[in-house]
PDB file of N, CA, C, O and CB in Angstrom:
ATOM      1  N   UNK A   1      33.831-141.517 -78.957  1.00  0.00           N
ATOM      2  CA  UNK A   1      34.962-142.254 -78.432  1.00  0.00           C
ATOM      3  C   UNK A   1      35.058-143.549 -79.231  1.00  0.00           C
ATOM      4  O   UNK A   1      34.074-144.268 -79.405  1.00  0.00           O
ATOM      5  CB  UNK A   1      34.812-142.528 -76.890  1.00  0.00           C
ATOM      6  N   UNK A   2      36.374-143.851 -79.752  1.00  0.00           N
ATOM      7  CA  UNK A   2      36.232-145.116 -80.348  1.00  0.00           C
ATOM      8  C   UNK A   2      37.736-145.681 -80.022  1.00  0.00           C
ATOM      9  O   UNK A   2      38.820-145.162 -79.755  1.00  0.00           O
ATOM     10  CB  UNK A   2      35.773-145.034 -82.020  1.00  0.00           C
ATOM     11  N   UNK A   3      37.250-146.986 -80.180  1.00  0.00           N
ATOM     12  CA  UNK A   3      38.960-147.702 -79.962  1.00  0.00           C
ATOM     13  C   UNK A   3      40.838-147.049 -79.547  1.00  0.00           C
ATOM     14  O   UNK A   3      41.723-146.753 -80.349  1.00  0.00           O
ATOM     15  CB  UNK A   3      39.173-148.286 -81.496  1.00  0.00           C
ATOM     16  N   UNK A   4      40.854-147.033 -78.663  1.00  0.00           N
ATOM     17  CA  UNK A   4      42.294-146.270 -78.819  1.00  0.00           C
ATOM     18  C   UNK A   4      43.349-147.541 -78.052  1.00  0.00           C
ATOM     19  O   UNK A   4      43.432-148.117 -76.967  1.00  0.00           O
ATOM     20  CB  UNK A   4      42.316-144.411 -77.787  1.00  0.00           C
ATOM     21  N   UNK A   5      44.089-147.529 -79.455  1.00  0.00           N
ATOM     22  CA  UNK A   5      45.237-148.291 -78.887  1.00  0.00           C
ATOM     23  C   UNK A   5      45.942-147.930 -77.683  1.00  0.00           C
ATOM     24  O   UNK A   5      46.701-148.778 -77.213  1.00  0.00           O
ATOM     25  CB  UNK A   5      46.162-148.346 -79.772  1.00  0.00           C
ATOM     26  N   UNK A   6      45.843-147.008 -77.202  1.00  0.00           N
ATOM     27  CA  UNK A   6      47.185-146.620 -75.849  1.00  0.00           C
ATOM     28  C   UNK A   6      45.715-146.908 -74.796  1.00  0.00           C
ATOM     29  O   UNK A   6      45.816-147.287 -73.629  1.00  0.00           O
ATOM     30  CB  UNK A   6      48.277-144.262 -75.756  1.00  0.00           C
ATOM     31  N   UNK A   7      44.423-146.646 -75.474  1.00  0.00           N
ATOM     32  CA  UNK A   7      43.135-146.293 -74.083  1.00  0.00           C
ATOM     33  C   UNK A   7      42.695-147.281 -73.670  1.00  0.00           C
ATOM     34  O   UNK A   7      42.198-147.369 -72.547  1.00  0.00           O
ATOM     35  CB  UNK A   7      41.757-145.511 -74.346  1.00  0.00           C
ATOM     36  N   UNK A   8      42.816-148.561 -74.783  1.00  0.00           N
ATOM     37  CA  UNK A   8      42.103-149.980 -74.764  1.00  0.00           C
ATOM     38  C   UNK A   8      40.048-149.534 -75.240  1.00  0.00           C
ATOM     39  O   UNK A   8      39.624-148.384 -75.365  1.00  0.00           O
ATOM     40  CB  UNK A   8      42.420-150.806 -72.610  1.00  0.00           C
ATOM     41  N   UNK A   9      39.413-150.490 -75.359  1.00  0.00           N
ATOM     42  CA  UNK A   9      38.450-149.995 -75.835  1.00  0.00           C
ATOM     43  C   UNK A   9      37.862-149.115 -74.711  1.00  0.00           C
ATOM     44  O   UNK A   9      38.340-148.777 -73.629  1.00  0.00           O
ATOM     45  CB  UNK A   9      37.652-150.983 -76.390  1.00  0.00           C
ATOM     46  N   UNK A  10      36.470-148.804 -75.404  1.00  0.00           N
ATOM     47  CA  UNK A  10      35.274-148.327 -74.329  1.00  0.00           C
ATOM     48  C   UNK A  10      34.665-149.028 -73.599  1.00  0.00           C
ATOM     49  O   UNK A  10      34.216-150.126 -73.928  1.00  0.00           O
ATOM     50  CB  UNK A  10      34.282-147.806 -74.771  1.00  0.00           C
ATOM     51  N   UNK A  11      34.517-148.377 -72.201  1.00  0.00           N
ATOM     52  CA  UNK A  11      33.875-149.728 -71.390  1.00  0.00           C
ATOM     53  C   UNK A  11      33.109-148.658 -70.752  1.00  0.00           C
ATOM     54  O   UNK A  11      33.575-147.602 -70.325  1.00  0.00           O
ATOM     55  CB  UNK A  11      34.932-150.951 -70.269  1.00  0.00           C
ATOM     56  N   UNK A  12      30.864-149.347 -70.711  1.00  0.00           N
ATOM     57  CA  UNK A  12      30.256-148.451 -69.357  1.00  0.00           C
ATOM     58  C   UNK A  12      30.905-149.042 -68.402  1.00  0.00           C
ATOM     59  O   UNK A  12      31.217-150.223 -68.247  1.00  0.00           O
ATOM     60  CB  UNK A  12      28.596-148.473 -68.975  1.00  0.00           C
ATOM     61  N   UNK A  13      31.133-147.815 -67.575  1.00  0.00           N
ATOM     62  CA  UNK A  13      31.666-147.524 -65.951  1.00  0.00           C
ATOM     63  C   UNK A  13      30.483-147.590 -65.228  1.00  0.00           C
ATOM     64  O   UNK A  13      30.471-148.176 -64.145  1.00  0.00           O
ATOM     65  CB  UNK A  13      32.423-145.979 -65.601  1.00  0.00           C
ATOM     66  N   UNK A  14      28.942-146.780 -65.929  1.00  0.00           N
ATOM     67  CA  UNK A  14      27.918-146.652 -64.909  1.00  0.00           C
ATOM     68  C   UNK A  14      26.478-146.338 -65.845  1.00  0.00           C
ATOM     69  O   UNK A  14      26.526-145.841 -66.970  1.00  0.00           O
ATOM     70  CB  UNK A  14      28.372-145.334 -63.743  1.00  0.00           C
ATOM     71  N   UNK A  15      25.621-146.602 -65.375  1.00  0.00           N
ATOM     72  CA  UNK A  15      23.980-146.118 -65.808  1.00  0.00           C
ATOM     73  C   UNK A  15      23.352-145.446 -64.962  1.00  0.00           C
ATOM     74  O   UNK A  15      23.481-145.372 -63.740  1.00  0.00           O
ATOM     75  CB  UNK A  15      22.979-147.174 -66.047  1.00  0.00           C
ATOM     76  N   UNK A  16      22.607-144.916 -65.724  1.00  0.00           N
ATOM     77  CA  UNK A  16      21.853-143.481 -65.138  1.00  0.00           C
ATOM     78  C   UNK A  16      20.218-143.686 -65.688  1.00  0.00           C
ATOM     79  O   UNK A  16      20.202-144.220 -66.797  1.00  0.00           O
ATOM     80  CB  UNK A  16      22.699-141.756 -65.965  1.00  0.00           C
ATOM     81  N   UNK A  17      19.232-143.460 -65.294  1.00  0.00           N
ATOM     82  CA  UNK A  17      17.962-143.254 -65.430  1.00  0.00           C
ATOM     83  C   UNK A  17      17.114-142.341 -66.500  1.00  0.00           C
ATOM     84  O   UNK A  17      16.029-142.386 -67.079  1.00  0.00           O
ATOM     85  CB  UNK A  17      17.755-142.906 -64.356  1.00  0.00           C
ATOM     86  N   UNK A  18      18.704-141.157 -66.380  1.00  0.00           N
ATOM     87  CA  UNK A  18      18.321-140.184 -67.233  1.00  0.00           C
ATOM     88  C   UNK A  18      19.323-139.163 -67.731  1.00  0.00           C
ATOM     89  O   UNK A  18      20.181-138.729 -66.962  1.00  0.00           O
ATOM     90  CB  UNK A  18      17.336-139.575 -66.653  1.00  0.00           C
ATOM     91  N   UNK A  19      19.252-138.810 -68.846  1.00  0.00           N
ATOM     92  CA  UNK A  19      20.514-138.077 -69.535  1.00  0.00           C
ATOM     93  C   UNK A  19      21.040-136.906 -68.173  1.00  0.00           C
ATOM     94  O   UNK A  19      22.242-136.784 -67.935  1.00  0.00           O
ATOM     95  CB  UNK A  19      19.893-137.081 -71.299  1.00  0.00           C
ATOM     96  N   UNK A  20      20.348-136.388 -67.647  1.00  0.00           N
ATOM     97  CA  UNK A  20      20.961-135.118 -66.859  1.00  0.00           C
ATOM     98  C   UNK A  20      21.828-135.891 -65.880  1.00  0.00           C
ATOM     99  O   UNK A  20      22.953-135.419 -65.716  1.00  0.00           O
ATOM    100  CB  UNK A  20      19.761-134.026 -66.024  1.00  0.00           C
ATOM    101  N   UNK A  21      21.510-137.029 -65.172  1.00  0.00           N
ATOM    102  CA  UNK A  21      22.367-137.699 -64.384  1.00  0.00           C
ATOM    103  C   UNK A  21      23.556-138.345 -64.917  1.00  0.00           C
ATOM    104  O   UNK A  21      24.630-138.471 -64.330  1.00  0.00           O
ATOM    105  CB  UNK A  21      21.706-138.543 -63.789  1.00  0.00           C
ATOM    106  N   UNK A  22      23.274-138.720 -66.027  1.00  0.00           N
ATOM    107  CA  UNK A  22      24.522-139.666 -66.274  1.00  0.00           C
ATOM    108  C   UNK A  22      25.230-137.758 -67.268  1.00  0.00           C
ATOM    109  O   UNK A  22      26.359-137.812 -67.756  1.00  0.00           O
ATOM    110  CB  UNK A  22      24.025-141.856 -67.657  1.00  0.00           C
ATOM    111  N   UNK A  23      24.566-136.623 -67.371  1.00  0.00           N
ATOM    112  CA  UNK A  23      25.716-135.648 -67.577  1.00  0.00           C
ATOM    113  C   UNK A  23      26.373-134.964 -66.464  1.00  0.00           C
ATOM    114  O   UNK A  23      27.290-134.156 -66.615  1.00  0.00           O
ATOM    115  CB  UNK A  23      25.300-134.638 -68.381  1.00  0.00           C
ATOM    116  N   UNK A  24      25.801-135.366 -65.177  1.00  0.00           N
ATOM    117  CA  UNK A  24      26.444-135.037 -64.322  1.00  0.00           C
ATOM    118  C   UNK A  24      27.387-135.900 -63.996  1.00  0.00           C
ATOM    119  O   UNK A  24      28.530-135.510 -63.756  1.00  0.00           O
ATOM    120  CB  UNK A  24      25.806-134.733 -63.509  1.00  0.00           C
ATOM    121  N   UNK A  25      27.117-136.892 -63.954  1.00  0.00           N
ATOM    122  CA  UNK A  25      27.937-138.228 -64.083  1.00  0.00           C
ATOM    123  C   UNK A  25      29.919-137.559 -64.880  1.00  0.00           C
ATOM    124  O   UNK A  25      31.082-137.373 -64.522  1.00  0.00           O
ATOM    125  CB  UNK A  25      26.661-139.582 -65.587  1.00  0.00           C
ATOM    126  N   UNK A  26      28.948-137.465 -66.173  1.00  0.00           N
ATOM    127  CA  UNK A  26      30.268-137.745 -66.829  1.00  0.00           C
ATOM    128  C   UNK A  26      31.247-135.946 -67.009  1.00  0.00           C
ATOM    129  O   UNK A  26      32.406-135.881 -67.420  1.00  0.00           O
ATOM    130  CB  UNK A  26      29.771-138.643 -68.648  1.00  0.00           C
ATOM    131  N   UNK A  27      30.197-134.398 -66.484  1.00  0.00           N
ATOM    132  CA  UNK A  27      31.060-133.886 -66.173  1.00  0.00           C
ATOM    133  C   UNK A  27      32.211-134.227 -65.385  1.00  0.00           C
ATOM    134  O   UNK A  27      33.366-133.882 -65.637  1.00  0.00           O
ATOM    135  CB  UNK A  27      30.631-133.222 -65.906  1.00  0.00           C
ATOM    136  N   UNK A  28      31.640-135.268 -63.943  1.00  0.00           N
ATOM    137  CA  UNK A  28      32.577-135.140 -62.826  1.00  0.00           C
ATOM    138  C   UNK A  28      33.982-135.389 -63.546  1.00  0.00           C
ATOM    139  O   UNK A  28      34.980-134.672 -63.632  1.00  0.00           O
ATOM    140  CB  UNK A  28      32.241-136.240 -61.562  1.00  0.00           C
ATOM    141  N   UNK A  29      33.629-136.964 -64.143  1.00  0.00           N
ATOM    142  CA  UNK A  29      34.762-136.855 -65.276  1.00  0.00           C
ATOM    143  C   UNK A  29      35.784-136.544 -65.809  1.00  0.00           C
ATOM    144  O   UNK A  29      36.946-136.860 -65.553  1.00  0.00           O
ATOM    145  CB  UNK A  29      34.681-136.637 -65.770  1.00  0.00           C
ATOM    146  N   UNK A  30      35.280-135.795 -66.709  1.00  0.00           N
ATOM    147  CA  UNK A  30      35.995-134.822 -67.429  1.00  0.00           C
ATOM    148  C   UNK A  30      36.890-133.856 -66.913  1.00  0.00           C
ATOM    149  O   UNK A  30      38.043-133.604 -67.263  1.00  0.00           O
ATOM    150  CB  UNK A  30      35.219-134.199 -68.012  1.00  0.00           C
ATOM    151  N   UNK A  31      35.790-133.068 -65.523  1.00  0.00           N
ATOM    152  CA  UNK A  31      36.765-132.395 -64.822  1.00  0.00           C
ATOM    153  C   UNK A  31      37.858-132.937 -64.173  1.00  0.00           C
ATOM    154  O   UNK A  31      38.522-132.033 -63.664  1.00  0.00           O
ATOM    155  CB  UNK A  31      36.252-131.798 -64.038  1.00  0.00           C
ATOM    156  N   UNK A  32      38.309-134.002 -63.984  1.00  0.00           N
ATOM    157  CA  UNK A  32      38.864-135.209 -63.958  1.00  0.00           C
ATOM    158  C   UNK A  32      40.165-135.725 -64.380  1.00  0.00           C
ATOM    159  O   UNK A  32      41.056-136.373 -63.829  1.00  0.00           O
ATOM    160  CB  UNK A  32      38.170-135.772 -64.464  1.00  0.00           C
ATOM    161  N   UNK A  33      39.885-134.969 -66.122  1.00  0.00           N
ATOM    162  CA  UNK A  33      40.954-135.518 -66.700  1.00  0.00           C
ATOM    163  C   UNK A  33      40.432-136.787 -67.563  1.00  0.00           C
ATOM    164  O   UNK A  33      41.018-137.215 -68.558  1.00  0.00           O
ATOM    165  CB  UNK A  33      41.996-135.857 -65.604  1.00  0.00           C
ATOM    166  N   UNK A  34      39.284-137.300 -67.043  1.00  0.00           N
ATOM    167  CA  UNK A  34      39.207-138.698 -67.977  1.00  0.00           C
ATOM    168  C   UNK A  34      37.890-138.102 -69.272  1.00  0.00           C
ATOM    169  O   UNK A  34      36.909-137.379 -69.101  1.00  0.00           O
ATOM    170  CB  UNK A  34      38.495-140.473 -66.706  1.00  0.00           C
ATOM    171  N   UNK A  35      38.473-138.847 -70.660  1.00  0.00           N
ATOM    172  CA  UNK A  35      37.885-138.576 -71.644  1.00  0.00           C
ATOM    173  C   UNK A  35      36.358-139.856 -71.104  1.00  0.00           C
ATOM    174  O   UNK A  35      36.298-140.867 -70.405  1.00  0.00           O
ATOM    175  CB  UNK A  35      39.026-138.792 -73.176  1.00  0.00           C
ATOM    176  N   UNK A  36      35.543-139.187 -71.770  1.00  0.00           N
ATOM    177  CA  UNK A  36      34.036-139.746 -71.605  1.00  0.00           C
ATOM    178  C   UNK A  36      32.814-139.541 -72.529  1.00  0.00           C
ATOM    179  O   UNK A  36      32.795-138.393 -72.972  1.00  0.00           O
ATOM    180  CB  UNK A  36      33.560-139.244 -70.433  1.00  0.00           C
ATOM    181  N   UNK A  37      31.740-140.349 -72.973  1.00  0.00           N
ATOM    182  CA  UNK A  37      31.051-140.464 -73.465  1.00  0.00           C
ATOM    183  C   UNK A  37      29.508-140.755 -72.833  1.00  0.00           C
ATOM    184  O   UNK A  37      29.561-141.767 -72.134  1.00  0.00           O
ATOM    185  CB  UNK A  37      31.619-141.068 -74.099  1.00  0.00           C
ATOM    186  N   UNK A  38      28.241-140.211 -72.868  1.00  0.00           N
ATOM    187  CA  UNK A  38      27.334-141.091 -72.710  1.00  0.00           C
ATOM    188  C   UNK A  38      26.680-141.399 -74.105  1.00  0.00           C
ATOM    189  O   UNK A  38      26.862-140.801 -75.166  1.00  0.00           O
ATOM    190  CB  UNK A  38      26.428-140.626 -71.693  1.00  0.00           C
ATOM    191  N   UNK A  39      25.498-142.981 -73.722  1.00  0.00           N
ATOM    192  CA  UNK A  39      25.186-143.582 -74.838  1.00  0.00           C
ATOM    193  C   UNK A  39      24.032-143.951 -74.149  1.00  0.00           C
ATOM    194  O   UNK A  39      24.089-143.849 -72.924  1.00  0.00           O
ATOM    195  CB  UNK A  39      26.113-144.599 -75.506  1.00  0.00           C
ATOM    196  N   UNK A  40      22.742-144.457 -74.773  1.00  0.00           N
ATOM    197  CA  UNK A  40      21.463-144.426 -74.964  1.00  0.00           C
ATOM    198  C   UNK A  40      20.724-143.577 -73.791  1.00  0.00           C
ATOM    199  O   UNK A  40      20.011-143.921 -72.849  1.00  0.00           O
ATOM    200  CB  UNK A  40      21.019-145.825 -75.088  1.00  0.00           C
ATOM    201  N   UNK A  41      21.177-142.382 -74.229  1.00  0.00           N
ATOM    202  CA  UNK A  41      20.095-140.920 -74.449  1.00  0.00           C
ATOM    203  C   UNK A  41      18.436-141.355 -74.895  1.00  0.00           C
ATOM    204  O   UNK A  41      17.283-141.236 -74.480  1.00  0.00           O
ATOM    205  CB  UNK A  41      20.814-139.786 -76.020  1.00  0.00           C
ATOM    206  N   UNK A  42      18.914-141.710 -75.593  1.00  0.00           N
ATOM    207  CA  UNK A  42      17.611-141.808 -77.026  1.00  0.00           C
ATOM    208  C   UNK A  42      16.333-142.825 -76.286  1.00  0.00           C
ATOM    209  O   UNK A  42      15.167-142.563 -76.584  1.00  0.00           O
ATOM    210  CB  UNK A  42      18.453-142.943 -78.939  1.00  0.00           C
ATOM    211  N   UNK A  43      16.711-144.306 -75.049  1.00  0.00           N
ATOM    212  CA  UNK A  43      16.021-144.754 -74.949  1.00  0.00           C
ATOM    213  C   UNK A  43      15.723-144.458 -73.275  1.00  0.00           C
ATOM    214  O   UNK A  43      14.839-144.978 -72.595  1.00  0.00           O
ATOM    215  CB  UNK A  43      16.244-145.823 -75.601  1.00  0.00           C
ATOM    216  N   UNK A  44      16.495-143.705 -72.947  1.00  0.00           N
ATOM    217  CA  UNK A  44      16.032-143.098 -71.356  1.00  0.00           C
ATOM    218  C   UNK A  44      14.786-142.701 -71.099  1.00  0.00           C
ATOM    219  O   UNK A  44      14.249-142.015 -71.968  1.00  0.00           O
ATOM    220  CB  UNK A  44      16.719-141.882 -70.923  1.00  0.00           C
ATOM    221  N   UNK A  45      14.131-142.977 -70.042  1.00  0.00           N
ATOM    222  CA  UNK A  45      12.698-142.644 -69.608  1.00  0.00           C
ATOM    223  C   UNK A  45      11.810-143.151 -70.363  1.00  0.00           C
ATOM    224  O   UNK A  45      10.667-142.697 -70.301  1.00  0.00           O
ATOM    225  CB  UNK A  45      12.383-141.325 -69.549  1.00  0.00           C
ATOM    226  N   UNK A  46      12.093-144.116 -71.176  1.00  0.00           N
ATOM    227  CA  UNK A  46      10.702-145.026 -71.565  1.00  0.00           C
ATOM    228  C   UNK A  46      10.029-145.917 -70.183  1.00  0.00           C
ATOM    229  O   UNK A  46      10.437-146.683 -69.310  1.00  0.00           O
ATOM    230  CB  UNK A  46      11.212-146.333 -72.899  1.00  0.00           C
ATOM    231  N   UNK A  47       8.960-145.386 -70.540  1.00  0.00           N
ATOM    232  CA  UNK A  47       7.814-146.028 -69.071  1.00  0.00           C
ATOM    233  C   UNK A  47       7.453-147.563 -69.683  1.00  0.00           C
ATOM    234  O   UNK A  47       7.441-148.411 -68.791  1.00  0.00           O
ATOM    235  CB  UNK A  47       5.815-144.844 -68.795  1.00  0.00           C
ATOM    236  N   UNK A  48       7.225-147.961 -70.719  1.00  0.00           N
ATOM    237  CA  UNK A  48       7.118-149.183 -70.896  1.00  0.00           C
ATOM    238  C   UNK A  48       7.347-150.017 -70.204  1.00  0.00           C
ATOM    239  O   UNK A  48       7.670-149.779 -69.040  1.00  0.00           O
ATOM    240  CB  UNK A  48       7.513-149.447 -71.586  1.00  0.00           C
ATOM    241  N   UNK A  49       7.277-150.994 -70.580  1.00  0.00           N
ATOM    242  CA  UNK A  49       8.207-152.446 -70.484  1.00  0.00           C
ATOM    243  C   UNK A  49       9.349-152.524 -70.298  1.00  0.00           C
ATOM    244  O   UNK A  49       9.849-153.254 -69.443  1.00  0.00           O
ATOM    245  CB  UNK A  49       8.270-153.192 -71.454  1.00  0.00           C
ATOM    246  N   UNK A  50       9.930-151.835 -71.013  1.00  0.00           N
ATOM    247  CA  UNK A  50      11.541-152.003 -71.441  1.00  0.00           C
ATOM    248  C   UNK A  50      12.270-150.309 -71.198  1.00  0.00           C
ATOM    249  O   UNK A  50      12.644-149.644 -72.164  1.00  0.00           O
ATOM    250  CB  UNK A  50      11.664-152.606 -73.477  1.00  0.00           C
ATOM    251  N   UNK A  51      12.376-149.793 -69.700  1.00  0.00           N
ATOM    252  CA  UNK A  51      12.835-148.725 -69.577  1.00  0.00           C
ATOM    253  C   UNK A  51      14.413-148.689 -70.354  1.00  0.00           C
ATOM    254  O   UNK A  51      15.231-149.598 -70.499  1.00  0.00           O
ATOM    255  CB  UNK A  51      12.728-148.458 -68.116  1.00  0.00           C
ATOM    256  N   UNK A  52      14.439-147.840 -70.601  1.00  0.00           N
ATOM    257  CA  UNK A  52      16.059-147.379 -70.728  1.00  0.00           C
ATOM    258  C   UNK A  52      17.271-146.577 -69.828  1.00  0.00           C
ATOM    259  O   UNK A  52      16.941-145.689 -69.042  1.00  0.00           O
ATOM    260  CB  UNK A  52      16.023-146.612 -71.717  1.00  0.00           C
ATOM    261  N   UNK A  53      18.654-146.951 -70.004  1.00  0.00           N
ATOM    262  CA  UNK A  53      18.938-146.294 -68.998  1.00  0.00           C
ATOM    263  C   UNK A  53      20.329-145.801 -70.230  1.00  0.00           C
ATOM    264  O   UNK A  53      20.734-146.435 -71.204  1.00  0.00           O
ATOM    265  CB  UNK A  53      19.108-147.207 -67.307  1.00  0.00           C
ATOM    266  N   UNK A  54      20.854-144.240 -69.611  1.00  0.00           N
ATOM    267  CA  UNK A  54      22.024-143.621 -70.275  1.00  0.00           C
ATOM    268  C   UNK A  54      23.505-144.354 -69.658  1.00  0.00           C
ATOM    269  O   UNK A  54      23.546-144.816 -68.517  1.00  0.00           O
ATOM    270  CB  UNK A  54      21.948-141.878 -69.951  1.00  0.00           C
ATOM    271  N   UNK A  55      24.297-144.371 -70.284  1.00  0.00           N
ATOM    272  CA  UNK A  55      25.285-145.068 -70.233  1.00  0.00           C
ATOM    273  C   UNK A  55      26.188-144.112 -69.877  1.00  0.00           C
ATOM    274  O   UNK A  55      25.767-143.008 -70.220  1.00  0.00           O
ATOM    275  CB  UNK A  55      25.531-145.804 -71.315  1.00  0.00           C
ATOM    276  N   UNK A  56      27.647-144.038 -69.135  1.00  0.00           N
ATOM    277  CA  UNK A  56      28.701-143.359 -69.158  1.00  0.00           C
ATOM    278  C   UNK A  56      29.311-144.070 -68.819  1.00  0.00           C
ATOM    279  O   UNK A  56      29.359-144.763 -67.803  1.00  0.00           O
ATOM    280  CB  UNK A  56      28.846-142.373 -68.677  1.00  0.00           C
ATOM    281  N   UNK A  57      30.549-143.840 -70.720  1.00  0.00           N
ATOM    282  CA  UNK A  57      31.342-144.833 -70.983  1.00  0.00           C
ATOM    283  C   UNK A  57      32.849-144.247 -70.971  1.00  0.00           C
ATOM    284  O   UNK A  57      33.004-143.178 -71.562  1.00  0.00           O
ATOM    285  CB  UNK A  57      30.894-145.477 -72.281  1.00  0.00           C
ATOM    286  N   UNK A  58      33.942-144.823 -70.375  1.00  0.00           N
ATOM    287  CA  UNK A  58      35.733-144.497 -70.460  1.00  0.00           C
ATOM    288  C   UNK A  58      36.040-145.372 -71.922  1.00  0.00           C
ATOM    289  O   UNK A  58      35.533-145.981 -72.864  1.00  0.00           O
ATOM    290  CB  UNK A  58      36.905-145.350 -68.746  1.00  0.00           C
ATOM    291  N   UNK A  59      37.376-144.872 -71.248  1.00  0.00           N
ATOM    292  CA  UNK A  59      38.650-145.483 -71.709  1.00  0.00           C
ATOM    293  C   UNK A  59      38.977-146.831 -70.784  1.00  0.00           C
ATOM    294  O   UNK A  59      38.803-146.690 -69.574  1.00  0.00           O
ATOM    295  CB  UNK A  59      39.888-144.328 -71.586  1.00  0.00           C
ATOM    296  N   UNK A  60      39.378-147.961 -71.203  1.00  0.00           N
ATOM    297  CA  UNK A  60      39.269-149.035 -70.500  1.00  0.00           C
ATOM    298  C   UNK A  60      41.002-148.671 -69.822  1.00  0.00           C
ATOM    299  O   UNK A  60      41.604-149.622 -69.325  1.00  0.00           O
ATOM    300  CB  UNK A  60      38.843-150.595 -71.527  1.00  0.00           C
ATOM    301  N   UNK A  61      41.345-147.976 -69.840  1.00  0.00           N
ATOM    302  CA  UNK A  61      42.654-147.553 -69.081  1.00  0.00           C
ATOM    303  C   UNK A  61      42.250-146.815 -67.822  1.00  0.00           C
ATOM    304  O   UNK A  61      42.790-146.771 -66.716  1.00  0.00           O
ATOM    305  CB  UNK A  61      43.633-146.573 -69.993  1.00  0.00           C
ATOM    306  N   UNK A  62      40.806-146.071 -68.443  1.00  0.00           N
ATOM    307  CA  UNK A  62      40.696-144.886 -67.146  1.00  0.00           C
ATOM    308  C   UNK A  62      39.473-145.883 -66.382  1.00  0.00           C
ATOM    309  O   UNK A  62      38.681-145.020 -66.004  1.00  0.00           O
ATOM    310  CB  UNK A  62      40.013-142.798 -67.730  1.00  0.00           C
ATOM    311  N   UNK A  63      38.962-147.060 -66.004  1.00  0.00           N
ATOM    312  CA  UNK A  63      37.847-147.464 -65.691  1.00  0.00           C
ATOM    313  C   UNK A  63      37.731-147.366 -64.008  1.00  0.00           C
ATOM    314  O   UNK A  63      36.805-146.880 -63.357  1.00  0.00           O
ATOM    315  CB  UNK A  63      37.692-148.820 -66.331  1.00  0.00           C
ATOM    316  N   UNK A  64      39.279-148.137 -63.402  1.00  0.00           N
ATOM    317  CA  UNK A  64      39.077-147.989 -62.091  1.00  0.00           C
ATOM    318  C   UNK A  64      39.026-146.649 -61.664  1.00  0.00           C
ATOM    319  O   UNK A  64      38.329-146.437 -60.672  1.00  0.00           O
ATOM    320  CB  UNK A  64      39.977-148.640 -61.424  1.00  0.00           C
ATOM    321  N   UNK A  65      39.753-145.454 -62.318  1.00  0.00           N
ATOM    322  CA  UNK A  65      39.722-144.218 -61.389  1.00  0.00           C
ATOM    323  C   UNK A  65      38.179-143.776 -61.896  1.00  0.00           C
ATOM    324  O   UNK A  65      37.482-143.173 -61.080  1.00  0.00           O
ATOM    325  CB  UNK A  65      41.143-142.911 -61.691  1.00  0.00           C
ATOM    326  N   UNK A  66      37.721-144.022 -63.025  1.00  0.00           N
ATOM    327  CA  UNK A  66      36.467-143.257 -63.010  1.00  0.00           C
ATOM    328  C   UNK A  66      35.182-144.059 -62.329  1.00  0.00           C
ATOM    329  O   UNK A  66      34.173-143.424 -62.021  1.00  0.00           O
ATOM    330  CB  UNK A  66      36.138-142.877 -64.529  1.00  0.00           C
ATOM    331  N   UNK A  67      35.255-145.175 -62.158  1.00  0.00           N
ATOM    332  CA  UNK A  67      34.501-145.822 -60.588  1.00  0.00           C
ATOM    333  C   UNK A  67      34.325-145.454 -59.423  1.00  0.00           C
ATOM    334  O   UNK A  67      33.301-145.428 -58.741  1.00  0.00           O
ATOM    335  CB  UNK A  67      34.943-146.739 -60.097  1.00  0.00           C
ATOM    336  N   UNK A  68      35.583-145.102 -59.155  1.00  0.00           N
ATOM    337  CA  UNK A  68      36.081-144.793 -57.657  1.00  0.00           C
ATOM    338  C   UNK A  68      35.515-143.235 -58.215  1.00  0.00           C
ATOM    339  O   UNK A  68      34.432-143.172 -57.634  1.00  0.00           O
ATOM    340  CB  UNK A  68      38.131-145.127 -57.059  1.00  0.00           C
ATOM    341  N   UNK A  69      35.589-142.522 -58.660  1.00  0.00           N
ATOM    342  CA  UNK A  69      35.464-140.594 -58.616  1.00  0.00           C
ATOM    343  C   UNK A  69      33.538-140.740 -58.658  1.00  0.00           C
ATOM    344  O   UNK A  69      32.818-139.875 -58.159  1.00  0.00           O
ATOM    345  CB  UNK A  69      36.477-139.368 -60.743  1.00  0.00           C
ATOM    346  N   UNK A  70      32.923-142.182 -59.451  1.00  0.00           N
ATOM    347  CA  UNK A  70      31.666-141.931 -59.622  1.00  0.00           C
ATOM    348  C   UNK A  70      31.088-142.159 -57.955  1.00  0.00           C
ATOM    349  O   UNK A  70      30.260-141.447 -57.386  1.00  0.00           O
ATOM    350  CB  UNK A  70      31.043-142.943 -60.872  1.00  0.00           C
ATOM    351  N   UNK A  71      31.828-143.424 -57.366  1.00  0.00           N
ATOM    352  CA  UNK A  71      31.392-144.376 -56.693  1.00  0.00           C
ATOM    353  C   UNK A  71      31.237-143.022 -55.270  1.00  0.00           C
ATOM    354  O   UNK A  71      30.323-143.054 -54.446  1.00  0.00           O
ATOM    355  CB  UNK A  71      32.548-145.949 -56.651  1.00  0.00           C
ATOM    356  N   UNK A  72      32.350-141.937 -55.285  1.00  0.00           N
ATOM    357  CA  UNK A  72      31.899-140.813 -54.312  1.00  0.00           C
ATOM    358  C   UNK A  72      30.675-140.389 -54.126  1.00  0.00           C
ATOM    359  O   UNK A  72      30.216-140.078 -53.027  1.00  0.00           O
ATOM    360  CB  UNK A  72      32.424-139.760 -54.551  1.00  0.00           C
ATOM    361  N   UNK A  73      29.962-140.346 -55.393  1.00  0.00           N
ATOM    362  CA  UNK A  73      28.666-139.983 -54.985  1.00  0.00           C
ATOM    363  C   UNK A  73      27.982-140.536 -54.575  1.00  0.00           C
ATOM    364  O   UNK A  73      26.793-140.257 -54.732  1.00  0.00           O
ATOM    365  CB  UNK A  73      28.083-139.625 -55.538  1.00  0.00           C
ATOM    366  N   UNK A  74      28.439-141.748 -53.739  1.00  0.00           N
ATOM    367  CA  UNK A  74      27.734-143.233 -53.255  1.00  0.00           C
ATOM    368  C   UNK A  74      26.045-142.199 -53.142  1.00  0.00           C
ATOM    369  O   UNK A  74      25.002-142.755 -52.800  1.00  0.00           O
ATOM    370  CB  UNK A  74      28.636-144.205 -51.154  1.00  0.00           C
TER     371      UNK A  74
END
């Protein structure tokens, strides 16, 4: 996902602990209608110091509805 003039940039909507959540995350999404991305995969589940968490990122057009569709799974 990168810059779209009509989309406004990318913005995380939400973090996840771990890639399977934030892909469940961002199926809901999709099925949705809203285009989506996750981002740091790579540093999820480090036990360290410095855990990581996966990102799922919109369209800064689609941010409030994809809040509200995540925020269901209160």
């Amino acid at each position: 996902m990168s810059q779209d003039t009509n989309g406004g940039d990318p913005v995380v909507v939400a973090r996840y602990p771990t890639e399977l959540e934030a892909g469940f995350a961002a199926s809901k999404l999709r099925e949705a209608g809203i285009e989506c991305r996750t981002v740091g995969g790579h540093t999820a589940g480090f036990r360290a110091e410095a855990p990581g968490q996966v990102g799922v990122m919109v369209h800064e057009r689609d941010v409030e509805r994809a809040r509200g569709l995540l925020a269901d799974d209160g």
